[in-house]
Each structure stands twice: as C-alpha cells, then as structure tokens.
C-alpha positions in Angstrom: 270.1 218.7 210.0 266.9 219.9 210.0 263.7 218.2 209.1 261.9 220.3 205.9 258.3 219.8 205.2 256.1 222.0 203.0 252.9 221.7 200.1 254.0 221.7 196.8 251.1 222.1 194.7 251.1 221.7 190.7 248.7 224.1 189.1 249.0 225.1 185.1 246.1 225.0 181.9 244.9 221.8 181.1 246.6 219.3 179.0 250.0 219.9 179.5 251.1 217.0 181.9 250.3 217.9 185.2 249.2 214.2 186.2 251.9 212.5 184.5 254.9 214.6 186.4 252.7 214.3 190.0 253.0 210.3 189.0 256.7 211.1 188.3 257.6 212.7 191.3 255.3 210.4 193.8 256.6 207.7 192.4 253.5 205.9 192.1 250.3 206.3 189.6 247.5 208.3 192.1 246.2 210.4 189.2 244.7 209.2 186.1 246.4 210.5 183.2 244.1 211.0 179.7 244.9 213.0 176.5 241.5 214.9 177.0 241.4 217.6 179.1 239.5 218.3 182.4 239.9 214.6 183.0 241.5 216.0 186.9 238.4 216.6 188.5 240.1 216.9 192.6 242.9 217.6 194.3 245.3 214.8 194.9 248.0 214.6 197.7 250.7 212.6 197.0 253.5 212.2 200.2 256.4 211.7 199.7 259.1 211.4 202.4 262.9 211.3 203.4 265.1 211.0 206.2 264.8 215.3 206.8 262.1 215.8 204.8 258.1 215.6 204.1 256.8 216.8 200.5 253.2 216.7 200.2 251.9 217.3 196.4 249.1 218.0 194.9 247.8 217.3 191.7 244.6 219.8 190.9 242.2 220.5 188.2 243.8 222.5 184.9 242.6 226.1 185.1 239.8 227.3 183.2 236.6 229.5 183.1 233.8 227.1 184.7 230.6 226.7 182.6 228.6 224.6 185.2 229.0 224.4 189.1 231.2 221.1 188.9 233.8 223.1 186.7 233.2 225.7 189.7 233.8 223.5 192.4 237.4 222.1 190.6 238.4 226.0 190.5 237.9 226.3 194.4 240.1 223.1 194.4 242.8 225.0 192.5 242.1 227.7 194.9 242.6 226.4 198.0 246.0 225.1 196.3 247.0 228.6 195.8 245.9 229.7 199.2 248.2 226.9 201.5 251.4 226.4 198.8 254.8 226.4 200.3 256.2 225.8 196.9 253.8 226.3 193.6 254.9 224.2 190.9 253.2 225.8 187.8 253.2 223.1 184.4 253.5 224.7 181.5 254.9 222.6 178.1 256.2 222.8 174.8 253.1 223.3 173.2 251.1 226.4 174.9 251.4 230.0 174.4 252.7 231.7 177.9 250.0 234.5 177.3 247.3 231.5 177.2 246.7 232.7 180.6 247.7 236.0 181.5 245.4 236.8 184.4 246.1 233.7 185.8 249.9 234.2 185.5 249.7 237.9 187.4 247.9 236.5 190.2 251.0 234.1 190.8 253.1 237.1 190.5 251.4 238.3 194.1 252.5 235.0 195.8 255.3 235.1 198.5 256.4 231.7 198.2 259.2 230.3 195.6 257.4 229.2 192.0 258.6 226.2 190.5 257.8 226.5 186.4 258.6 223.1 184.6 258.4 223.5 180.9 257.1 219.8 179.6 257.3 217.8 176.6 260.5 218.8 175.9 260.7 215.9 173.7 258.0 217.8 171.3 260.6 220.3 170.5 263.8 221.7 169.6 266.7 222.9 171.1 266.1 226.5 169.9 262.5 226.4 170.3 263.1 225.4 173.5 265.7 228.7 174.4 262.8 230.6 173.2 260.0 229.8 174.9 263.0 229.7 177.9 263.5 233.6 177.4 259.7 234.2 177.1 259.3 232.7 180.7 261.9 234.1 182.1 259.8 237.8 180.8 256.4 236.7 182.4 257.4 234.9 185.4 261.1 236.7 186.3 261.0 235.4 190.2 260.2 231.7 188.8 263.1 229.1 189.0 262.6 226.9 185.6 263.0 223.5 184.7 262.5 222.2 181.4 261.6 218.7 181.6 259.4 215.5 180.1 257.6 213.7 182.4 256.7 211.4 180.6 260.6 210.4 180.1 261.4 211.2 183.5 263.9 213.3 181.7 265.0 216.1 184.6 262.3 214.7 187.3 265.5 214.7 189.7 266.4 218.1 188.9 263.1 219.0 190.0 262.7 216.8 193.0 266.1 218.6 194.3 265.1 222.2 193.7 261.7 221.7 195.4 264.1 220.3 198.5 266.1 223.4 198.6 263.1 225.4 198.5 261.3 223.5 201.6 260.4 225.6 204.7 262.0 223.8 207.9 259.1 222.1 209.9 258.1 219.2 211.2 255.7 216.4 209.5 252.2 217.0 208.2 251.3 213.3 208.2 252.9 209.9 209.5 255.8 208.7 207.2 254.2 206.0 206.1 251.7 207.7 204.5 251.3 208.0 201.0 247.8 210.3 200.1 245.0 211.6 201.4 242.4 209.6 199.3 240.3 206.4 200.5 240.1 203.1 198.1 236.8 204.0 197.3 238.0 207.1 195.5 240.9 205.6 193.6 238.6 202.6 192.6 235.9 205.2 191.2 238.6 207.1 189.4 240.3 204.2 187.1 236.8 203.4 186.9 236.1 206.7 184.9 239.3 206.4 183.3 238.3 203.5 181.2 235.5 205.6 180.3 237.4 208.6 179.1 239.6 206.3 177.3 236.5 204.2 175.9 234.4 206.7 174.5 234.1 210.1 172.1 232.6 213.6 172.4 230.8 214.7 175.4 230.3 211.3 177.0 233.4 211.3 179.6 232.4 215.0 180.6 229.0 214.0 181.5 229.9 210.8 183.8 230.7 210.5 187.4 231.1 207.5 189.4 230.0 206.6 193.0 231.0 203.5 194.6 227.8 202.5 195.9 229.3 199.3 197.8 233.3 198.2 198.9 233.9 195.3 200.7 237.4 194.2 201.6 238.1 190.2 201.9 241.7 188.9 202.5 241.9 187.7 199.1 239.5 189.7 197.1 237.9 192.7 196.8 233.8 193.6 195.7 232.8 196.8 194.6 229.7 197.8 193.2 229.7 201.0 191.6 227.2 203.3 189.5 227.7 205.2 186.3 225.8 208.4 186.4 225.3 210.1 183.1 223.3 212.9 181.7 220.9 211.8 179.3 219.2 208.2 178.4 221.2 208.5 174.6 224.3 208.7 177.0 222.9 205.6 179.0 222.7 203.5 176.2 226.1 204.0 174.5 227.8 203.8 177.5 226.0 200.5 178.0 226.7 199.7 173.8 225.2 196.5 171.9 224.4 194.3 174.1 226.2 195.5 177.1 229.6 194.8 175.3 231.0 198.5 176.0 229.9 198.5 179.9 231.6 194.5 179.7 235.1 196.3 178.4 234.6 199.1 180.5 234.7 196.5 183.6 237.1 194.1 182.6 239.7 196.9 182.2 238.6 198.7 185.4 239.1 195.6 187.1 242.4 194.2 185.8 243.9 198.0 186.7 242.4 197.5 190.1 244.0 194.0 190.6 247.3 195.7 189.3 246.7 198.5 192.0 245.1 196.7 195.0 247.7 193.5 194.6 244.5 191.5 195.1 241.7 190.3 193.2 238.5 192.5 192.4 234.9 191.6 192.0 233.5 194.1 190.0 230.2 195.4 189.3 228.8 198.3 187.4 225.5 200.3 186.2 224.4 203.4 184.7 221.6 205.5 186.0 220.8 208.7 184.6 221.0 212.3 186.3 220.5 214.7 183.9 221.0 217.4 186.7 224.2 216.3 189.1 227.0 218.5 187.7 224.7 221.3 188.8 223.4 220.0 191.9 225.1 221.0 195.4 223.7 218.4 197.4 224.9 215.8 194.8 228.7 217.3 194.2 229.1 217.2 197.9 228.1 214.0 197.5 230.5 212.7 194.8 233.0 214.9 196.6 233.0 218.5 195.3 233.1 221.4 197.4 229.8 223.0 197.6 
C-alpha cells in the first residue's frame, strides 16, 4: 500500500473548538484551550503518524479583522495555512451563524483541495437543530464533506480521523516518525504559562500579556525556567502581580504543576512582569515573541 502524507490545517471563527478537536485528533494537549477567544495566538503542528501514513495538523488563530499588528501577524498565520493545506478542516459548531463569515467562506470555495467541515458541540443541541444547520452547510459549502461532532466528547473524532485518511495525497514523510510538533519546550512552557493567565484574570488583562522565556535549563531531574510577563500598562502590572504577590504566586504554582504534568519532571519556576506598553505593535518585538513580521 502506499504511504499518504499531507497538512491538514483547522481554520474556523474563534470560539468554536478548534483547540480542543486538534487535542482530540493529536492525541495529546499541544494547544491551550480557554473559553475566551483569540486565546490561539500561532500555528501549531501536531504529527501524527501510522504504518502508511503521516498527518501533520495545524491548529491556527480564529479568523477575524485585526485591530493591531499582533492580530495582523496571527492572520498571516491563518494565511499561510490556507496557502500549503492538503486537506482544510474548517470548525464551525452548534452555536454560530454560517453567514458569520461569508467572505471568508467564498474564499474556501476557490480552494482545490478536499474541505473537511466539522460541526461542534453537538452536545449543545438538538437533533433537528442539528439537520438544520446540516442543510444550511450543505448550501454554503456544497463541495465540503461534513461531520458533526463534539470534541470535547470525542464523540465522532474517529469518523473524522478516517475521512481525513481517505482524503491524504500519496507521498512520502514530512518529518521523522517520531516526531510529534514543530514547537521547542520553551514555547509550550510560555504558553501554559499564559494560560493560567487567561484563566486567572478578567477584561482586557489576558489580551495585553505575552510571555518570553527569558532562561530554560534542563537538569536530569528538574527543570528551571525563568520567564517574564509583559503587559501593557503599570495598572495591568499590578493586578497581575495582586495583593501582595498572591495572584503572580497562583499564577506560578499552576503553571508549574501543568508543566510537571507535561515535562514528567519537576520544574523550578520563576516569573515577573515588566511593562511594554508598545509590543503588540512593535515588529522587532513580535518577531521576537515569535510573530511573523
């Protein structure tokens, strides 16, 4: 038999489970997965591999009109999705309108290469609802094949693993089959860093916060990292610190037992705040954090 291999990248609006279904289908958690939205900020690859075959996700920002140069940046990451798909899985769920994004939707109409649409949160729904919003999808994306699904459940994440099989291109591997993404330690440490803060705090905090890992040091029995908070403002400096340091103290304690639970190893862990009232507009300082410039 042939060997397949092929990207499948996951693109949809935000908030409707992208990050939970890539966790699903990887079988391991590589993206942090919030309630709020925007809390993607890259693209994540996620490998996943059989005896004739290589599938190569990606998990990418949720699709909307950028308002700084950050939010510009995670578009050219959905972008360059777009641009080397072999198979576009497109999230939509139970909740969302099909028309939320109509110029969005008749670009995928233009692609050559077979679209995936999973309808999530099935469990949100009913069975007739459900045939409804079936129909419309069938109307607005006629060439897709569609799954309704729940992630979250792993209700149908077979059924979806199987038509993205039959789907893949014949070709030979894209990386060694014991890979499992393209991301370093440092990154994954400085995401579940800044998903304790999404999770910890309210209002614009989370949206004004990125983390750099200023310092990793691997021991054969622990870990130290040393990473810095940057926020916007000195009012966002000091809640995120709180009374007395207490909010920073929970942020690290859960950052770190998720990191023990991740690494399989202990973790020293160290944080601060500085402020940057300027970085999600900066070039020089998203190609530092990782953006596209």
């Amino acid at each position: 038999m042939a060997h397949k291999s092929g990207f499948v990248n996951i693109v949809g609006n935000p908030n409707v489970g992208k990050s939970t279904l890539m966790n699903a289908l990887v079988g391991e958690r590589l993206s942090i997965i919030t309630s709020k939205a925007q809390t993607t900020r890259h693209r994540i690859m996620g490998i996943v591999n059989g005896e004739d075959f290589q599938i190569v996700y990606s998990d990418t920002p949720g699709v909307l009109k950028p308002a700084y140069k950050l939010q510009e940046s995670m578009m050219r990451f959905v972008e360059s999705a777009l641009d080397d798909a072999d198979i576009i899985l497109y999230i939509t769920d139970t909740v969302e309108t099909p028309t939320k994004n109509q110029e969005f939707l008749d670009r995928l109409k233009r692609f050559n290469v077979p679209i995936i649409l999973v309808i999530n949160k099935v469990d949100l729904t009913s069975q007739e609802k459900l045939e409804e919003l079936f129909g419309l999808w069938q109307q607005m994306l006629p060439t897709a094949f569609i799954i309704p699904a729940s992630a979250l459940h792993n209700f149908n994440v077979e059924t979806i693993i199987k038509a993205i099989v039959e789907h893949l291109p014949e070709g030979p591997e894209y990386f060694s089959k014991d890979t499992l993404t393209d991301k370093t330690l440092r990154f994954f440490a400085s995401e579940i860093i800044r998903e304790k803060i999404l999770t910890s705090y309210q209002k614009e905090i989370p949206y004004s916060v990125e983390i750099e890992i200023e310092e990793y040091l691997e021991e054969p029995t622990i870990d130290r990292i040393r990473a810095l908070i940057y926020v916007a403002r000195d009012s966002q400096k000091s809640i995120v610190i709180g009374h007395q340091g207490k909010m920073l103290k929970r942020v690290g304690t859960e950052a770190r037992k998720d990191l023990e639970q991740f690494l399989g190893k202990k973790v020293f862990l160290e944080l601060y705040v500085k402020v940057d009232a300027n970085w999600r507009d900066d070039d020089r300082k998203l190609k530092r954090f990782g953006y596209s410039s």
